[in-house]
C-alpha positions in Angstrom: 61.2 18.5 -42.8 59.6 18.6 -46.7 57.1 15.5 -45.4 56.2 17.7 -42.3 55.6 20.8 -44.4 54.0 19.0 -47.3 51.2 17.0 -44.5 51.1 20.2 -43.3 49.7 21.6 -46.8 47.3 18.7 -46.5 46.1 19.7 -43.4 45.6 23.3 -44.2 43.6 22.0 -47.7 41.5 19.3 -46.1 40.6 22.7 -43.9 39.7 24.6 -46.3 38.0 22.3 -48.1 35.8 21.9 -45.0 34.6 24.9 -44.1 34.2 25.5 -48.0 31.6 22.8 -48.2 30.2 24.0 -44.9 29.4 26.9 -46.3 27.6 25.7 -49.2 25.3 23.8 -46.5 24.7 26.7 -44.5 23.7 28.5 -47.8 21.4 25.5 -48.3 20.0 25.6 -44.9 19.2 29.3 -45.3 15.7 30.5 -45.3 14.3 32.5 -47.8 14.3 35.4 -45.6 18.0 35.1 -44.5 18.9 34.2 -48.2 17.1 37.5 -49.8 18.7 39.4 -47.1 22.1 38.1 -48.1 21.5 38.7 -51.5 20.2 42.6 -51.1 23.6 42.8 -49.4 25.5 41.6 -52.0 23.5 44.5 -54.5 24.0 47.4 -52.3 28.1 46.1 -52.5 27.7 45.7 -55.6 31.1 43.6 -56.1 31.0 42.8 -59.5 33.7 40.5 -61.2 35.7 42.3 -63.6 36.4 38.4 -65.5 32.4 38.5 -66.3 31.3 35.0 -67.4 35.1 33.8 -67.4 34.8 33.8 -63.7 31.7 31.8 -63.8 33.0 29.2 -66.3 35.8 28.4 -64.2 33.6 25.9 -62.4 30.5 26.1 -64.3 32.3 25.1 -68.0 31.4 21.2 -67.5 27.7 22.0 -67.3 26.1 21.2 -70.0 23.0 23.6 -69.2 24.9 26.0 -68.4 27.0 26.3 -71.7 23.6 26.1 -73.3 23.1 29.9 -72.8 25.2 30.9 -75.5 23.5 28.6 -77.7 19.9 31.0 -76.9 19.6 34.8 -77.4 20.2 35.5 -73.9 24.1 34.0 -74.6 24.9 36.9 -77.9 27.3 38.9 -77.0 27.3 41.2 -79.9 23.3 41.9 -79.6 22.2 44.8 -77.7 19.9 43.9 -74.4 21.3 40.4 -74.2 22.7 39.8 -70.7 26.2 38.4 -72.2 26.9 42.2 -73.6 26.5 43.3 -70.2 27.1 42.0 -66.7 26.8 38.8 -68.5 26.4 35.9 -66.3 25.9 38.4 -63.1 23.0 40.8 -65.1 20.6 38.1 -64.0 22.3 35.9 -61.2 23.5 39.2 -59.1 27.1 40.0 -58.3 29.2 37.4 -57.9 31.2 38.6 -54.8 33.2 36.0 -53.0 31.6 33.4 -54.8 33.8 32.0 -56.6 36.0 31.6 -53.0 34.4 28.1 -51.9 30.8 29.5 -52.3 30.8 31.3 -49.8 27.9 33.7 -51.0 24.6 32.9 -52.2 23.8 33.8 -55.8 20.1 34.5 -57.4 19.0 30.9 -58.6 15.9 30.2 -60.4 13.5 27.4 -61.2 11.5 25.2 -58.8 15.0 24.0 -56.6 15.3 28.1 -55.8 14.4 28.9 -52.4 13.5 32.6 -53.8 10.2 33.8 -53.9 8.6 33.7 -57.2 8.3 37.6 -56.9 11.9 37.5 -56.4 12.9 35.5 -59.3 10.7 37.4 -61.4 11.8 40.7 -61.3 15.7 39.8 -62.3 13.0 38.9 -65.5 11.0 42.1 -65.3 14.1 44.4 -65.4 14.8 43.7 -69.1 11.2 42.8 -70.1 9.4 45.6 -69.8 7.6 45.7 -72.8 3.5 46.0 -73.5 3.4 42.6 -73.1 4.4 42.5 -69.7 2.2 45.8 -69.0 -1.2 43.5 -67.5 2.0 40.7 -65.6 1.2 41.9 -61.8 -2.8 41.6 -62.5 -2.4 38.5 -63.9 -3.2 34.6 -63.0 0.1 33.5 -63.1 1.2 35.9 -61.2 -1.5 35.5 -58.5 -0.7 31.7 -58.2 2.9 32.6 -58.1 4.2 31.0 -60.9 7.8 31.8 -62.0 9.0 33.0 -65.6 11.3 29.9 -65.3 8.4 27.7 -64.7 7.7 28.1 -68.6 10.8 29.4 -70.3 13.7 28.6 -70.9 16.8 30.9 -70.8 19.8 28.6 -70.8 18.8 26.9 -74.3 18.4 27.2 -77.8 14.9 27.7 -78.7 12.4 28.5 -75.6 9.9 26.3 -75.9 7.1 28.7 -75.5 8.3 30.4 -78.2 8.1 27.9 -80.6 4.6 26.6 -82.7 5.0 22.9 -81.9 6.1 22.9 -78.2 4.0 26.1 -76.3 0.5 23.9 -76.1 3.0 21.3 -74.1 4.5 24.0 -72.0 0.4 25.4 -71.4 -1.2 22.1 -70.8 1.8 21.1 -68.7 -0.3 22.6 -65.7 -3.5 22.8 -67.5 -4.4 19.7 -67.9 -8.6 19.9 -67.8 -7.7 21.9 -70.8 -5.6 19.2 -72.8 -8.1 16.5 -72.1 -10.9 19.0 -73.9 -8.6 19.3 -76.7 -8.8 15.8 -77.7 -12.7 15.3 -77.2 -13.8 14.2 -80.6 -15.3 17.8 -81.6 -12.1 20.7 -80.9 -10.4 23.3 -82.2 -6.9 21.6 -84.1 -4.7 22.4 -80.8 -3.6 19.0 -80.4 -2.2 19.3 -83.8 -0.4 22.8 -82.9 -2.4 24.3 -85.9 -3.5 27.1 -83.6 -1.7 27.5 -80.3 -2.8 28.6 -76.8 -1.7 31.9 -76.9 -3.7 32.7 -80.1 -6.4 33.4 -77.6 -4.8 33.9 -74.5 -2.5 36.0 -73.0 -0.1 34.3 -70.3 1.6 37.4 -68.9 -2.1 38.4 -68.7 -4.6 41.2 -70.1 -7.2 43.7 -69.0 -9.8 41.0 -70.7 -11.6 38.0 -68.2 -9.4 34.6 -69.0 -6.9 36.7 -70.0 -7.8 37.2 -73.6 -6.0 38.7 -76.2 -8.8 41.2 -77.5 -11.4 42.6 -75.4 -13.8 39.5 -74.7 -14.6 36.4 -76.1 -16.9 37.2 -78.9 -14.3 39.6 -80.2 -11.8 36.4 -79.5 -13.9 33.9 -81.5 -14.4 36.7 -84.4 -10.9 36.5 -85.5 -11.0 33.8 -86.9 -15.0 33.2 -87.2 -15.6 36.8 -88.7 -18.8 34.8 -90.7 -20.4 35.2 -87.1 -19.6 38.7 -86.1 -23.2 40.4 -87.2 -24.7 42.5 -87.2 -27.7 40.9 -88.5 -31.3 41.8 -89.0 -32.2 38.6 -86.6 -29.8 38.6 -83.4 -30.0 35.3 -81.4 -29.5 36.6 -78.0 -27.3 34.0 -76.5 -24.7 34.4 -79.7 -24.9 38.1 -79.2 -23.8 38.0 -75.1 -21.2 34.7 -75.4 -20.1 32.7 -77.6 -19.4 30.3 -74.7 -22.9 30.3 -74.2 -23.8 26.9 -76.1 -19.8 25.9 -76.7 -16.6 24.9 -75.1 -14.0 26.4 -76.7 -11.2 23.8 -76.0 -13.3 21.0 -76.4 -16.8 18.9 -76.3 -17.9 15.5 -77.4 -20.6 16.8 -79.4 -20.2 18.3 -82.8 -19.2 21.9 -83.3 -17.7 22.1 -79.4 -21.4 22.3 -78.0 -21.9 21.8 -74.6 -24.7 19.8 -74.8 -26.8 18.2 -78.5 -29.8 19.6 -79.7 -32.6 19.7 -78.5 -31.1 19.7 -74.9 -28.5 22.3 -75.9 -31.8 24.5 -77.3 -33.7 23.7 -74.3 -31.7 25.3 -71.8 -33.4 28.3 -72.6 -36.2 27.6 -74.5 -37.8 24.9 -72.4 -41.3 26.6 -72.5 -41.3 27.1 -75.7 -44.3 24.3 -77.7 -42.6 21.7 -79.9 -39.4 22.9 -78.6 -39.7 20.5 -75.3 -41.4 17.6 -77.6 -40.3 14.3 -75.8 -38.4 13.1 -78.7 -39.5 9.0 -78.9 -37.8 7.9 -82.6 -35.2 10.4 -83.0 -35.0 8.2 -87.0 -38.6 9.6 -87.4 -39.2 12.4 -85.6 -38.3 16.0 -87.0 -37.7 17.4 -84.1 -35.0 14.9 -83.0 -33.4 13.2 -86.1 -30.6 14.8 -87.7 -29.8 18.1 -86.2 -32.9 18.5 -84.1 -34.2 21.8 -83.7 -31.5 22.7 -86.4 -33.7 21.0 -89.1 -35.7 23.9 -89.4 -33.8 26.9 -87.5 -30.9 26.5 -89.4 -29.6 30.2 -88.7 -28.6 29.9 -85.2 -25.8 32.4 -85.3 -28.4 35.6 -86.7 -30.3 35.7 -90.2 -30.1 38.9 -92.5 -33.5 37.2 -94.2 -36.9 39.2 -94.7 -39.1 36.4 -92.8 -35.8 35.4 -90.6 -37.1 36.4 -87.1 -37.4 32.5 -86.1 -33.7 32.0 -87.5 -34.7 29.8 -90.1 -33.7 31.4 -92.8 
């Protein structure tokens, strides 16, 4: 009788069990409609485990990446905004429901495995961060391509990596790669040495600026750090005055000073009419308009002269 009863027990188990890990397949073979429809469900019950993270550890403890959330800020109990001195494990991966009951409800996942929509994943994101540097998010590249906050941070660790000086060009030129090959031409500014770093110039959750600047255009960009070219001066080159991108590539060139192209071919995009200035250089050793730094021999003052006699920028 105990045998029968105790195969029995087996039985019901091996069941369970079953249907259990059915379950978690039919939750993988969900689409993304069906899954976001299961999960807006789940919010409007809004079944929330009264055990918090406890519940979640219960399975999830053995995960090392997992545990690493309370390493981060986003694991701090005892600071204000932090997910762990709310809902906890649920403020960002939705209530837990039933769960924890063989998995048989979906929860909010994140990260390129999710099946949720990066607009999905990125509003658990947007409900806490809603500070001014979010404020230009929905206009922004990143956004448009559909690239997920998970894609560059990271929540269930230590340090984020775009938060830190010696790891956020990685996380940047991780997809922009056209960009990291620039920044070690011969002639760039010390980005591959993380002695300036991407965002120094750029905004990644976006701007009202083109390229997504962090001031107002790029002229005002290059000025904070090269105020020595701001102006304004007596003698205005035109081309410095409209762009600095005009005659250089700020991540990169394999000509000195980041110009797009040596002098005189650099000069003579615009000023191929212009005399001596379209010489056919022969002997660039012994010619003045070709040796050293070309037309830069004599109009030293490219950037604007504050000189009497400067209107030909060479003084």
């Amino acid at each position: 009788m105990m045998m029968t009863k105790r195969i029995f027990q087996l039985l019901t188990l091996s069941v369970t069990l079953c249907l259990s890990l059915a379950s978690v397949a039919a939750w993988d073979e969900l689409s993304e409609e069906e899954l976001e429809r299961q999960l807006v469900e789940k919010f409007e019950k809004g079944e929330y485990s009264k055990k918090g993270a406890d519940n979640c550890l219960t399975c999830h403890r053995k995960d090392a990446k997992v545990m690493a959330l309370f390493d981060g800020v986003h694991g701090r109990s005892n600071q204000p905004g932090s997910p762990m001195a709310g809902l906890q494990c649920e403020a960002c991966h939705g209530p837990m429901g039933k769960h924890n009951r063989g998995g048989k409800e979906p929860m909010i996942a994140f990260g390129p495995d999710s099946k949720l929509s990066a607009e999905s994943q990125n509003s658990v994101c947007l409900g806490c961060h809603t500070d001014s540097r979010q404020q230009s998010w929905h206009a922004s590249i990143h956004n448009v391509e559909e690239v997920t906050c998970a894609e560059c941070h990271e929540v269930h660790a230590k340090h984020d990596p775009t938060q830190n000086q010696l790891t956020i060009n990685d996380t940047c030129t991780g997809c922009h790669t056209e960009q990291k090959s620039m920044m070690n031409m011969r002639s760039s500014h010390p980005l591959k040495w993380n002695r300036m770093t991407c965002i120094d110039c750029h905004s990644p959750h976006g701007s009202p600026s083109e390229h997504a600047l962090v001031k107002s255009d790029v002229n005002q960009t290059c000025y904070s750090c090269h105020a020595e070219k701001r102006g304004p001066f007596l003698w205005e080159h035109e081309p410095v005055t409209e762009s600095c991108v005009n005659c250089h590539n700020p991540h990169g060139s394999v000509n000195e000073n980041m110009v797009h192209y040596r002098a005189p071919q650099l000069c003579q995009q615009c000023h191929a009419e212009d005399g001596h200035a379209n010489r056919v250089v022969q002997r660039a050793d012994q010619d003045a308009f070709g040796a050293g730094q070309s037309c830069m021999n004599c109009h030293s003052q490219v950037h604007g002269s504050n000189h009497p006699v400067g209107a030909k920028l060479q003084r």
